[in-house]
VEXGU-281577 format. One record per atom (N, C-alpha, C): x, y, z; residue number from 1; residue in one letter; atom name. Coordinates in pm, 1 decimal. Layout:
N
X: X, Y: Y, Z: Z, seq: NUM, type: a, atom: CA
...
***
This chain:
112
X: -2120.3, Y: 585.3, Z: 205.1, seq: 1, type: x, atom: N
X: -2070.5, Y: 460.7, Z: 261.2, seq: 1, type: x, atom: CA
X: -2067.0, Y: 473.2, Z: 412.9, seq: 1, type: x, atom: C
X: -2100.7, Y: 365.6, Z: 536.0, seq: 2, type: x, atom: N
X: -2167.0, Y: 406.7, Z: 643.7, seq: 2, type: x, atom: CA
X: -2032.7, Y: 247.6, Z: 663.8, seq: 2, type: x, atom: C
X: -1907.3, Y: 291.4, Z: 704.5, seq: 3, type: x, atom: N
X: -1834.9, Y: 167.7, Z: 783.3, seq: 3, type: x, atom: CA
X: -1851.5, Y: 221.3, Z: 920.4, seq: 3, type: x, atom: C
X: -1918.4, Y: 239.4, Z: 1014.4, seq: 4, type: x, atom: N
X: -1899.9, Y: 211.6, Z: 1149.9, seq: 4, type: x, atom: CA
X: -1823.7, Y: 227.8, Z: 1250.7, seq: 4, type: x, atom: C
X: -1735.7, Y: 165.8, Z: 1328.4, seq: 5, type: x, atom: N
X: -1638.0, Y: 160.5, Z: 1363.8, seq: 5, type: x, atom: CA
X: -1510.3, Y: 149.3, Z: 1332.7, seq: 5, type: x, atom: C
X: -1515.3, Y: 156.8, Z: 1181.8, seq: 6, type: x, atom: N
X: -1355.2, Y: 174.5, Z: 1117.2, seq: 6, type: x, atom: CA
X: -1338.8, Y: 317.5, Z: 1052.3, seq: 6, type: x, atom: C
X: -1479.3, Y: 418.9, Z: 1068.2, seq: 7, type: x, atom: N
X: -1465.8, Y: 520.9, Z: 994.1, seq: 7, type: x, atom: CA
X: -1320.9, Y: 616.0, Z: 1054.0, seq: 7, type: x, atom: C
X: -1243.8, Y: 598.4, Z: 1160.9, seq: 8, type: x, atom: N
X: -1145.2, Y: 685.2, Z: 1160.1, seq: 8, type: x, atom: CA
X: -1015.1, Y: 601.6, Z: 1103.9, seq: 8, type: x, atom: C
X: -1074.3, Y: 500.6, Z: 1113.5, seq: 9, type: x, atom: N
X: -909.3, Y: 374.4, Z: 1053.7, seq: 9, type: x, atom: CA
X: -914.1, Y: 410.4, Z: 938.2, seq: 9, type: x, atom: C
X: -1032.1, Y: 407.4, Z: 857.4, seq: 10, type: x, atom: N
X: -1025.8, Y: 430.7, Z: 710.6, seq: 10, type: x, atom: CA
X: -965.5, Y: 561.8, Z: 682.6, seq: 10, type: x, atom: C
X: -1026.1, Y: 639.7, Z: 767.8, seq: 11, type: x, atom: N
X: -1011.8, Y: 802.3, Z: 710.1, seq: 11, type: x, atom: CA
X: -814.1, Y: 833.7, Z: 721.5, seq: 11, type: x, atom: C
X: -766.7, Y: 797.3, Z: 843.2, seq: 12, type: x, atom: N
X: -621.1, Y: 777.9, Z: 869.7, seq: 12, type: x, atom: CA
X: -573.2, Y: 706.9, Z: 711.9, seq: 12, type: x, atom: C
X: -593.8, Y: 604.3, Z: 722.2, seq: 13, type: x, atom: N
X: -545.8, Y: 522.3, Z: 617.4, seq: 13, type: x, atom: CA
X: -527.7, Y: 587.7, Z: 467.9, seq: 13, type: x, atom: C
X: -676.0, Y: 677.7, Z: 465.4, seq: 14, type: x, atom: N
X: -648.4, Y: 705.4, Z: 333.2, seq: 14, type: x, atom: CA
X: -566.6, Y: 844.6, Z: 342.3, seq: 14, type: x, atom: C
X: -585.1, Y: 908.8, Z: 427.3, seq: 15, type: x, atom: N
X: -465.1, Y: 1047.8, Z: 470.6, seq: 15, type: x, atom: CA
X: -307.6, Y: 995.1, Z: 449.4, seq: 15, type: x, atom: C
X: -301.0, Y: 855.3, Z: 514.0, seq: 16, type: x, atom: N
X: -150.3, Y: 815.2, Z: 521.4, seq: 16, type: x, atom: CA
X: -92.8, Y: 766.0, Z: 376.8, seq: 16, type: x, atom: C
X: -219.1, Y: 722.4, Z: 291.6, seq: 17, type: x, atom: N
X: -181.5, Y: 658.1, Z: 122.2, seq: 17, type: x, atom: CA
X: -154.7, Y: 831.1, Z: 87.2, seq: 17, type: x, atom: C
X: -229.9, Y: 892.0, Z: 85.6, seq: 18, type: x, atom: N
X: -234.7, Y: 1007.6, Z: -2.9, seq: 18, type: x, atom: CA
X: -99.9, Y: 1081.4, Z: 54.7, seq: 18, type: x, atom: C
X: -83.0, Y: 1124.7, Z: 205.5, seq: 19, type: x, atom: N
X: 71.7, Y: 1190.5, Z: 224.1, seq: 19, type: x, atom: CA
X: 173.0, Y: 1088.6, Z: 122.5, seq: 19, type: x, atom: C
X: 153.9, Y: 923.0, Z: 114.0, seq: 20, type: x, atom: N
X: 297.0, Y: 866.3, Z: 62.4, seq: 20, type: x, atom: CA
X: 321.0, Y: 973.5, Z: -85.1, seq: 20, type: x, atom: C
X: 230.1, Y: 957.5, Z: -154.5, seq: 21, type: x, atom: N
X: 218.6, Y: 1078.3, Z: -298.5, seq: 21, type: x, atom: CA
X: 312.7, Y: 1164.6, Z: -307.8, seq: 21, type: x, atom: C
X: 343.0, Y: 1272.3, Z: -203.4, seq: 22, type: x, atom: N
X: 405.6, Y: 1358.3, Z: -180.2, seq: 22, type: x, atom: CA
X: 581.6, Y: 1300.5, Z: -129.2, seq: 22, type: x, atom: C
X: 538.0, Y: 1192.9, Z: -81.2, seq: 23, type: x, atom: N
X: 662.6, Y: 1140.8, Z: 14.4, seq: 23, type: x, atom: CA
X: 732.5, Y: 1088.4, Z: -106.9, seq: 23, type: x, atom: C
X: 678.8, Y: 1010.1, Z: -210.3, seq: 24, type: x, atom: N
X: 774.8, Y: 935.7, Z: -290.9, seq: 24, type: x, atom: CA
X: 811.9, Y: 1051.7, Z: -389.4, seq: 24, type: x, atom: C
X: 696.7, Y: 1153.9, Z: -462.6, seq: 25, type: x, atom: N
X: 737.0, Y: 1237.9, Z: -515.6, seq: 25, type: x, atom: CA
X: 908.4, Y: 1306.9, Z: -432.1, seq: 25, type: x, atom: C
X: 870.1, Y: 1346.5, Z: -355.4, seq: 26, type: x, atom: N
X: 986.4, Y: 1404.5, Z: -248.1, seq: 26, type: x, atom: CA
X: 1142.7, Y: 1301.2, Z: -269.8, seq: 26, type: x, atom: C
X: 1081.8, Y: 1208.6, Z: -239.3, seq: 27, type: x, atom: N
X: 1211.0, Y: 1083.4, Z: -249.3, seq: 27, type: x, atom: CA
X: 1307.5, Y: 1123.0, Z: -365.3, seq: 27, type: x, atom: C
X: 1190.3, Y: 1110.4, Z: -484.2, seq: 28, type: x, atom: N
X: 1263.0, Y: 1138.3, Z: -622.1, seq: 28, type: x, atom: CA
X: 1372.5, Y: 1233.0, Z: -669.6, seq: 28, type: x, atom: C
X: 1281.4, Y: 1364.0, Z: -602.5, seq: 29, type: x, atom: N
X: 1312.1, Y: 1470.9, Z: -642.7, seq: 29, type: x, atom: CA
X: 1486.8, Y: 1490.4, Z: -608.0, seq: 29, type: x, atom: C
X: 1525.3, Y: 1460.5, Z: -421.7, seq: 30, type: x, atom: N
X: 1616.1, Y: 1479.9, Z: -367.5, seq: 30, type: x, atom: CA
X: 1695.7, Y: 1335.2, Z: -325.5, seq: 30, type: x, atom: C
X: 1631.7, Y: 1293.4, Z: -451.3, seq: 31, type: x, atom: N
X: 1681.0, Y: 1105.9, Z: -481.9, seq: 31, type: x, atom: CA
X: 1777.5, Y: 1045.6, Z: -274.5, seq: 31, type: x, atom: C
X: 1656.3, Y: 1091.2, Z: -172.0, seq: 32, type: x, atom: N
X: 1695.0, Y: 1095.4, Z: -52.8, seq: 32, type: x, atom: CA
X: 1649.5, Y: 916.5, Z: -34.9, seq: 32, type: x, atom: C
X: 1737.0, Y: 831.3, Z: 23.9, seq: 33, type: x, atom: N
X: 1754.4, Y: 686.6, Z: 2.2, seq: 33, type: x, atom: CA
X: 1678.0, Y: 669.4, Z: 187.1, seq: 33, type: x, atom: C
X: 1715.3, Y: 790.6, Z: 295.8, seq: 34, type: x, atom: N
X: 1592.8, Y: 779.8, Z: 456.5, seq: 34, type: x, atom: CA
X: 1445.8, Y: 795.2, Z: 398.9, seq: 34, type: x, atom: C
X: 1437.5, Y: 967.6, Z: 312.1, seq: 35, type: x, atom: N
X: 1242.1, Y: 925.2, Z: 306.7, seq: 35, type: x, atom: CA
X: 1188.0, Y: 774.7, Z: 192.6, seq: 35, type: x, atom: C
X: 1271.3, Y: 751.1, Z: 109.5, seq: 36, type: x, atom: N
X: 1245.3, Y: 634.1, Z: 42.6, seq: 36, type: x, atom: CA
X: 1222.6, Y: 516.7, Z: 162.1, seq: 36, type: x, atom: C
X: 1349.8, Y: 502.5, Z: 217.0, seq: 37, type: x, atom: N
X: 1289.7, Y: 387.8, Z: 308.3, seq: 37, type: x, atom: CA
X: 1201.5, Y: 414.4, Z: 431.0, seq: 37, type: x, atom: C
X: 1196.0, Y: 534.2, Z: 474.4, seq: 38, type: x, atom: N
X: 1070.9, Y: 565.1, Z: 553.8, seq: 38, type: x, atom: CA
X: 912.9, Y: 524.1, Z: 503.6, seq: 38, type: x, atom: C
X: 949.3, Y: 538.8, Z: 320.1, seq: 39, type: x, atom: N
X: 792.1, Y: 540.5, Z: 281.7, seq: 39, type: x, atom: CA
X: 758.9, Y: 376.2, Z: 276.8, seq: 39, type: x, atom: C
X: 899.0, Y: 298.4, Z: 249.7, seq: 40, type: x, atom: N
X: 870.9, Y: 179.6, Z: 248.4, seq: 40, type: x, atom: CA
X: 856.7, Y: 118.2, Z: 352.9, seq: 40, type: x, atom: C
X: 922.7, Y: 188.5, Z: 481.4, seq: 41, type: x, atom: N
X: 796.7, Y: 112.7, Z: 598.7, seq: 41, type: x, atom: CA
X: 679.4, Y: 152.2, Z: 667.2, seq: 41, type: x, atom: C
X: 625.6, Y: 251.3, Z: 595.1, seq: 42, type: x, atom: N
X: 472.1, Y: 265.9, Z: 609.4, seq: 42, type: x, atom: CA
X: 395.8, Y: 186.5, Z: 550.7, seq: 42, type: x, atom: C
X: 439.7, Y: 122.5, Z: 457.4, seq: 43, type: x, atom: N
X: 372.0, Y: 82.2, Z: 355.4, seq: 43, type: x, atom: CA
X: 352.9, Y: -92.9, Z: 505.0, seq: 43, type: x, atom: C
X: 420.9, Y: -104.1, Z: 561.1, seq: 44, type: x, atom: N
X: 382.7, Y: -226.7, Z: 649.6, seq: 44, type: x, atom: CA
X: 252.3, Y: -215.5, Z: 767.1, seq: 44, type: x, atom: C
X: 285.2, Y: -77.0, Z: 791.5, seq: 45, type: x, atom: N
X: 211.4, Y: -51.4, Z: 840.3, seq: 45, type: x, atom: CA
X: 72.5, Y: -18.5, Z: 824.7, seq: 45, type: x, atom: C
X: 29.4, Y: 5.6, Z: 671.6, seq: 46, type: x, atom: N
X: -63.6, Y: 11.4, Z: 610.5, seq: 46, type: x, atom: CA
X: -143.5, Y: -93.5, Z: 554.0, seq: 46, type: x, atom: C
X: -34.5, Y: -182.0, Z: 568.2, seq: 47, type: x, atom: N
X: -127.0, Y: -342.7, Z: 511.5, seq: 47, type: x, atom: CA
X: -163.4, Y: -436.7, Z: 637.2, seq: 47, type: x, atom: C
X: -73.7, Y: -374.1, Z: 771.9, seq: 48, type: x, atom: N
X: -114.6, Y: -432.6, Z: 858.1, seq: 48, type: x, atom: CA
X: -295.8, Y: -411.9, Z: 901.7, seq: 48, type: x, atom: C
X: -313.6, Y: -292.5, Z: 896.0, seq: 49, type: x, atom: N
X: -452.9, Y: -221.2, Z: 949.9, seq: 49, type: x, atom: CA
X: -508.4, Y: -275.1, Z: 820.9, seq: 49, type: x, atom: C
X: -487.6, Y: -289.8, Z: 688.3, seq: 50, type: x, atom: N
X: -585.1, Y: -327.8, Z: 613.3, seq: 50, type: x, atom: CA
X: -630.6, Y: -453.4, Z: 616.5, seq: 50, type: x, atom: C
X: -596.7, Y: -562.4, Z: 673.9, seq: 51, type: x, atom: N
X: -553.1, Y: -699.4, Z: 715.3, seq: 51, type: x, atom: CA
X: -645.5, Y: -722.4, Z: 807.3, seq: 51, type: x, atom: C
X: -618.1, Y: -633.8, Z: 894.9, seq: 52, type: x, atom: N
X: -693.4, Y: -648.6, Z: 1012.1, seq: 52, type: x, atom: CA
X: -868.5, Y: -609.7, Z: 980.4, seq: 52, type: x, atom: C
X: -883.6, Y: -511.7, Z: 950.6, seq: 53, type: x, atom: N
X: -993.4, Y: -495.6, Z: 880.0, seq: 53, type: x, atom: CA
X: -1080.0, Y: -589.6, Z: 781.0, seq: 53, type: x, atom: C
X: -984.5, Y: -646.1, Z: 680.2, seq: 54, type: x, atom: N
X: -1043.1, Y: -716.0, Z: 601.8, seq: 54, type: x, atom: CA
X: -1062.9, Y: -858.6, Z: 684.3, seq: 54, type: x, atom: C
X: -1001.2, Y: -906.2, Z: 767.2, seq: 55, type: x, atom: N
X: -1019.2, Y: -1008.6, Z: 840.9, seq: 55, type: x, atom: CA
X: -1149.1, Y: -1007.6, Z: 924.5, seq: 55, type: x, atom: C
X: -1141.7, Y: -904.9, Z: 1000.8, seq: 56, type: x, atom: N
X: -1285.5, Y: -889.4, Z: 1056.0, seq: 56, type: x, atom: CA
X: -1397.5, Y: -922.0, Z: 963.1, seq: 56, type: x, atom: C
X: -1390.2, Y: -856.1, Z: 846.8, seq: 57, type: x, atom: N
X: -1522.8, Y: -848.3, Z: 783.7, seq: 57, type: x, atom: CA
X: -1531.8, Y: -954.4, Z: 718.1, seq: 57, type: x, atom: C
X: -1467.7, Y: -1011.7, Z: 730.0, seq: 58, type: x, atom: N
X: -1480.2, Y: -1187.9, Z: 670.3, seq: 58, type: x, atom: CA
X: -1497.1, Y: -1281.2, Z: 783.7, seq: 58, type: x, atom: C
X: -1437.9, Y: -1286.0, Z: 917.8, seq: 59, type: x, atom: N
X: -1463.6, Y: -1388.1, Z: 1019.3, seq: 59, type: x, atom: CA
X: -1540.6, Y: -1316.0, Z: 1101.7, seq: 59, type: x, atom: C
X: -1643.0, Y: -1211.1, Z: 1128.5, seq: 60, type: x, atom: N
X: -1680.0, Y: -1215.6, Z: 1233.8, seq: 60, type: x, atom: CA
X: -1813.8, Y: -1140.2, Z: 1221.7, seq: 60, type: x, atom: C
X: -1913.9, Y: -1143.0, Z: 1213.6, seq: 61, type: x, atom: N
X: -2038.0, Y: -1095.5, Z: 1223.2, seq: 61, type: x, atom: CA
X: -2070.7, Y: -984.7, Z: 1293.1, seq: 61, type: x, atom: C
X: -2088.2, Y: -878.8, Z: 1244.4, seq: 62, type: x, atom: N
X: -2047.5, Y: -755.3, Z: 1176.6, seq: 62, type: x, atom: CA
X: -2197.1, Y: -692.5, Z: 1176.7, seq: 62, type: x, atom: C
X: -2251.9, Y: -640.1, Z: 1230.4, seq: 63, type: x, atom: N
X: -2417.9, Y: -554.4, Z: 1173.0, seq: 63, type: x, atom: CA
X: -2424.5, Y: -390.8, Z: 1187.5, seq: 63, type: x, atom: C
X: -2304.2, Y: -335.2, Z: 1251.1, seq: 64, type: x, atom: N
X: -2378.9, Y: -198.4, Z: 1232.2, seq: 64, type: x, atom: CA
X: -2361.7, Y: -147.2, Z: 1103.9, seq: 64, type: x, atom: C
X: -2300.9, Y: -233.5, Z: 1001.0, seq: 65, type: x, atom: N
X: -2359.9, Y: -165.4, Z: 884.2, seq: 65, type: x, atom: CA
X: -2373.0, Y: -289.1, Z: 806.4, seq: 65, type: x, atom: C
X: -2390.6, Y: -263.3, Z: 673.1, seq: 66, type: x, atom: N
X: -2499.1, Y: -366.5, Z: 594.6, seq: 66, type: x, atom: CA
X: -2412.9, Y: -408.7, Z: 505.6, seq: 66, type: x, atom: C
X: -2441.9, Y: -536.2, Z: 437.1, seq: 67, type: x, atom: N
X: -2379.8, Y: -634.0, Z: 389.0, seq: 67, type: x, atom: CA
X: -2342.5, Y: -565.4, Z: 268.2, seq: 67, type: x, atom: C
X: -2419.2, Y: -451.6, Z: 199.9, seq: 68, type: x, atom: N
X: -2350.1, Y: -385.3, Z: 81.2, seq: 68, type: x, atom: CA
X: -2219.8, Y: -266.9, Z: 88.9, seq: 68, type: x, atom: C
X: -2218.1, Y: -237.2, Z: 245.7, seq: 69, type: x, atom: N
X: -2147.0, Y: -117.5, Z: 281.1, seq: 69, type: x, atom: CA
X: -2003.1, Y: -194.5, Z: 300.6, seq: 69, type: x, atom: C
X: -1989.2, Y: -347.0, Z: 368.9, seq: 70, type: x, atom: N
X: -1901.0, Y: -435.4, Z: 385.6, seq: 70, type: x, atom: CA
X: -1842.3, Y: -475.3, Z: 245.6, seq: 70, type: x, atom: C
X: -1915.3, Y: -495.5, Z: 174.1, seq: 71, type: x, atom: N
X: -1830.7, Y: -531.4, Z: 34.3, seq: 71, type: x, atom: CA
X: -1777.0, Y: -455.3, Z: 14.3, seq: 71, type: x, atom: C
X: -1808.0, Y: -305.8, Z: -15.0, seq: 72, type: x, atom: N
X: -1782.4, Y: -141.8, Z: -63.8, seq: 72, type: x, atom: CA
X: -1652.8, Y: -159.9, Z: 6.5, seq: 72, type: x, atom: C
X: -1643.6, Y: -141.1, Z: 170.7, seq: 73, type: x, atom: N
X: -1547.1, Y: -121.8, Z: 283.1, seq: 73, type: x, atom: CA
X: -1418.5, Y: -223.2, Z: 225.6, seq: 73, type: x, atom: C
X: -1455.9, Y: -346.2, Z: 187.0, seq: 74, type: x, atom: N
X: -1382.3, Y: -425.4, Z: 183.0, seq: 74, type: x, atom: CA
X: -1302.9, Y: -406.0, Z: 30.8, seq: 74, type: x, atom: C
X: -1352.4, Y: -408.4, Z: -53.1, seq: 75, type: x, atom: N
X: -1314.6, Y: -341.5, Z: -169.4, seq: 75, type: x, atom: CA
X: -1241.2, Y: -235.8, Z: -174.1, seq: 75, type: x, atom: C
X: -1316.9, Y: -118.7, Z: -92.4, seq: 76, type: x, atom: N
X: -1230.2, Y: -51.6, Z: -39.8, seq: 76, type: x, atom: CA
X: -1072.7, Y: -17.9, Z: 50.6, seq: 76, type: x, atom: C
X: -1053.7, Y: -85.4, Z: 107.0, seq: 77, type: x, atom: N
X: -957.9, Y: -129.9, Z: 185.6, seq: 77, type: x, atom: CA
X: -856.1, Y: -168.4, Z: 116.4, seq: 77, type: x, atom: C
X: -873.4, Y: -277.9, Z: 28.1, seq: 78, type: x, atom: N
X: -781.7, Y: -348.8, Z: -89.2, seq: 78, type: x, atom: CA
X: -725.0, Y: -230.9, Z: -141.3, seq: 78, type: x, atom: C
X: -794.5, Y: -149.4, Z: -219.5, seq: 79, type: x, atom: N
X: -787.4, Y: -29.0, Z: -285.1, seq: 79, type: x, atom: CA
X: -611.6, Y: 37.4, Z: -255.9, seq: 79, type: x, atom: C
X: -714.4, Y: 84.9, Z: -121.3, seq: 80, type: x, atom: N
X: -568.5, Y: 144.5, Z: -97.4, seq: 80, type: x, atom: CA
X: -446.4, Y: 42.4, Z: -17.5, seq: 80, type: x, atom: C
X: -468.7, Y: -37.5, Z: 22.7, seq: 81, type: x, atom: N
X: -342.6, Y: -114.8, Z: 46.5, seq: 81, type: x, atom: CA
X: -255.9, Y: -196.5, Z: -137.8, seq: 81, type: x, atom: C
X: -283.5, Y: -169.4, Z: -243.7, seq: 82, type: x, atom: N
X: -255.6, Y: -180.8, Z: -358.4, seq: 82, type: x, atom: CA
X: -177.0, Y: -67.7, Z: -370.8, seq: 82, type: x, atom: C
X: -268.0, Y: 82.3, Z: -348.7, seq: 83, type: x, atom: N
X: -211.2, Y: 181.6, Z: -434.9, seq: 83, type: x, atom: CA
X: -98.7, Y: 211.5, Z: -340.0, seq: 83, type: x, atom: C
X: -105.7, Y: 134.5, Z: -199.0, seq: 84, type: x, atom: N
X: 26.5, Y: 178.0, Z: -118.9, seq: 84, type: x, atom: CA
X: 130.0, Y: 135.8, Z: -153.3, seq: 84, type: x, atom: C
X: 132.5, Y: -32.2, Z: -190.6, seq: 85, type: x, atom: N
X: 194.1, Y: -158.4, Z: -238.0, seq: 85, type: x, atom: CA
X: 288.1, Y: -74.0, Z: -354.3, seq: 85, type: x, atom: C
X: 174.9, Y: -30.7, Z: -439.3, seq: 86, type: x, atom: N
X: 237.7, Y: 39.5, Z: -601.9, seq: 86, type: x, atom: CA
X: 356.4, Y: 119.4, Z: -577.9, seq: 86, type: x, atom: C
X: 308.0, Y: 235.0, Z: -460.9, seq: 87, type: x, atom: N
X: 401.6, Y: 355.4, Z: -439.7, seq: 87, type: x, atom: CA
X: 500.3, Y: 295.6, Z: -385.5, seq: 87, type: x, atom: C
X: 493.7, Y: 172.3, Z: -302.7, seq: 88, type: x, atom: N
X: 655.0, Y: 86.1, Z: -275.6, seq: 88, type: x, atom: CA
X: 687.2, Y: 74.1, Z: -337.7, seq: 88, type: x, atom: C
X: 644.0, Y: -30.9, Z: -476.8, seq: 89, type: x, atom: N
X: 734.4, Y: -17.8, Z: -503.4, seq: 89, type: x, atom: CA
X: 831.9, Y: 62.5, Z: -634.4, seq: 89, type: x, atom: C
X: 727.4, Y: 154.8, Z: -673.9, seq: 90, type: x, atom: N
X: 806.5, Y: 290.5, Z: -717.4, seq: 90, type: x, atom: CA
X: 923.7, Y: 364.3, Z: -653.9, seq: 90, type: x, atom: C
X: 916.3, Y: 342.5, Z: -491.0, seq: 91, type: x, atom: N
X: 1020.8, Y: 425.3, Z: -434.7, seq: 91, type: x, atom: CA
X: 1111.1, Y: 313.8, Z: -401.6, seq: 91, type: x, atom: C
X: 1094.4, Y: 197.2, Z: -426.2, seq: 92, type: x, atom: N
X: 1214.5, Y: 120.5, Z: -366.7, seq: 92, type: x, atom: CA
X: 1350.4, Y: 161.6, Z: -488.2, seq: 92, type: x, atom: C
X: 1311.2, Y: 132.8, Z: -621.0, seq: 93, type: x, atom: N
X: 1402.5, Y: 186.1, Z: -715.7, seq: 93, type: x, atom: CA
X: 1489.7, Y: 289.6, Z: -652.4, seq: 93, type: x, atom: C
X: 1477.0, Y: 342.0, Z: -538.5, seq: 94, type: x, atom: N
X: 1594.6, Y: 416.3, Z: -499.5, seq: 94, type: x, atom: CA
X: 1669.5, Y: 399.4, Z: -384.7, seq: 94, type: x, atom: C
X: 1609.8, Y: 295.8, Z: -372.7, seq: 95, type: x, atom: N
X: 1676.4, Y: 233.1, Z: -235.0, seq: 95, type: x, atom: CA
X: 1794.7, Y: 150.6, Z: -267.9, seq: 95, type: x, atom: C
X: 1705.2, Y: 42.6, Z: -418.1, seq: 96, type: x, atom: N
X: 1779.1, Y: -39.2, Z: -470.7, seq: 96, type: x, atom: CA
X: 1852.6, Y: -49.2, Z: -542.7, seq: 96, type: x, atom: C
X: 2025.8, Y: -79.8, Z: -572.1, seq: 97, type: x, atom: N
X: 2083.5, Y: -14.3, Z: -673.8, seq: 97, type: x, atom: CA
X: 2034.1, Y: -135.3, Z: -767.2, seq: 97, type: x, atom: C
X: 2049.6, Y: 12.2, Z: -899.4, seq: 98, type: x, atom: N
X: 1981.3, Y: -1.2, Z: -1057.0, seq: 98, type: x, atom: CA
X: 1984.5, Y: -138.7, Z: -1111.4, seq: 98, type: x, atom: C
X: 2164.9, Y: -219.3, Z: -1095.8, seq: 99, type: x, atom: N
X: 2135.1, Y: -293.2, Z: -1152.6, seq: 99, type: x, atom: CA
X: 2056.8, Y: -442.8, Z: -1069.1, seq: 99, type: x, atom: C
X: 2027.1, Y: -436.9, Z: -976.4, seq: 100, type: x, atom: N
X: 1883.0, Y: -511.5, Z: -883.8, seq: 100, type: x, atom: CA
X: 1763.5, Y: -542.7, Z: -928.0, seq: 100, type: x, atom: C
X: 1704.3, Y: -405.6, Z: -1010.3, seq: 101, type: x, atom: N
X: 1600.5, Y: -408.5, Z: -1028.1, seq: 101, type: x, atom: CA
X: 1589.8, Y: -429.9, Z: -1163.1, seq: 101, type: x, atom: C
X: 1466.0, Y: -505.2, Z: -1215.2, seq: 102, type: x, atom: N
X: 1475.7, Y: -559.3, Z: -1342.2, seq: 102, type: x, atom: CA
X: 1499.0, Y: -698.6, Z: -1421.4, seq: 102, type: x, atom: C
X: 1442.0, Y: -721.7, Z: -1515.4, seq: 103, type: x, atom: N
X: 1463.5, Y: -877.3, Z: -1563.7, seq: 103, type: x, atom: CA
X: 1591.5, Y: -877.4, Z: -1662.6, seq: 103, type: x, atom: C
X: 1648.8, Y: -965.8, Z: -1586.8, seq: 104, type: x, atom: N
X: 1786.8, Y: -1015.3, Z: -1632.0, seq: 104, type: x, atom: CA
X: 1771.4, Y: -1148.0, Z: -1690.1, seq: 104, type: x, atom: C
X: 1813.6, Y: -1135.3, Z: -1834.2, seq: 105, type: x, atom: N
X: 1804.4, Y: -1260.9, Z: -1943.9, seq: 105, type: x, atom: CA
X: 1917.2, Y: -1355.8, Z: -1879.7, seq: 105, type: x, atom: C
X: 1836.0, Y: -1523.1, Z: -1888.5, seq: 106, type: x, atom: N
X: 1941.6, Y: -1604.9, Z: -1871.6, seq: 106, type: x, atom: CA
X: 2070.4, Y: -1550.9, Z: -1936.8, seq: 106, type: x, atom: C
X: 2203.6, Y: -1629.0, Z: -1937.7, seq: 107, type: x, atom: N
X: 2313.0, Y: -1649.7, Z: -2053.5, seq: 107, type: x, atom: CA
X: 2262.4, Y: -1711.3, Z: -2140.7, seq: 107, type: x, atom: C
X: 2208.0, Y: -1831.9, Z: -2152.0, seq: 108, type: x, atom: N
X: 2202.9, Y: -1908.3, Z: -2285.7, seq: 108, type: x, atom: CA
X: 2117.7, Y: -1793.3, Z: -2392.9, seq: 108, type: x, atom: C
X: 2011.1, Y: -1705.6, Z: -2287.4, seq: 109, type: x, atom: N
X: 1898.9, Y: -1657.7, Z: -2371.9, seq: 109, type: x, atom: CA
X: 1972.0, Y: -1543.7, Z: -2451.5, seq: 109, type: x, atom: C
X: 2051.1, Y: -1450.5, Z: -2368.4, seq: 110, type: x, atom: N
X: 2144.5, Y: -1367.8, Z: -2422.6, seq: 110, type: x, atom: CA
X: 2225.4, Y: -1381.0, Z: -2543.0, seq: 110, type: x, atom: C
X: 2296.9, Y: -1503.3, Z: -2521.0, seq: 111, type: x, atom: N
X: 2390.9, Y: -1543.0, Z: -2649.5, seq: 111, type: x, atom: CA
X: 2344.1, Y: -1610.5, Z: -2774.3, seq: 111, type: x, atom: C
X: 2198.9, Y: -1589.6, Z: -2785.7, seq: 112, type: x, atom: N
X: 2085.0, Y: -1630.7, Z: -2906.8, seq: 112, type: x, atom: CA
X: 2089.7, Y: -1531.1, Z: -3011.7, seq: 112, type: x, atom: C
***
């Protein structure tokens, strides 16, 4: 895959998805409520650059690489701003107390 001028944004990007791995694992382990919310604001920062990226390659005419490497890139990109999205919100569960998270039955539905 030949992206051009985003090859160090990408390469960062995917270094910074793959450290969260370790970071939320970490969170868990020492159920620590700073690296939880540390990981959850990377995660802004990660959709910002993917944003930006994917915007380019949709508004602006683009040739040092080729219209199949742009789909790939772009596809790509999504990719990991998802699997970042995911690991949020896996680690928010510890940010958030328990009973927050989760679907809570109406009353009427309850007393059925």
């Amino acid at each position: 895959l030949q992206v051009g001028k985003y090859e160090d944004t990408i390469k960062k990007l995917e270094a910074e998805v793959k450290a969260k791995f370790k970071s939320v694992t970490a969170a868990f382990a020492s159920d620590d409520i700073k690296v939880a919310r540390d990981v959850m604001g990377e995660h802004r920062s990660i959709t910002k650059q993917c944003d930006i990226i994917l915007n380019e390659l949709v508004s602006k005419p683009y040739t040092e690489i080729g219209s199949n490497d742009a789909v790939a890139l772009g596809l790509f990109v999504r990719y990991l701003k998802r699997v970042s999205a995911h690991l949020t919100n896996i680690v928010s569960s510890i940010v958030n107390p328990f009973d927050k998270i989760g679907f809570k039955p109406d009353e009427e539905e309850s007393q059925k």
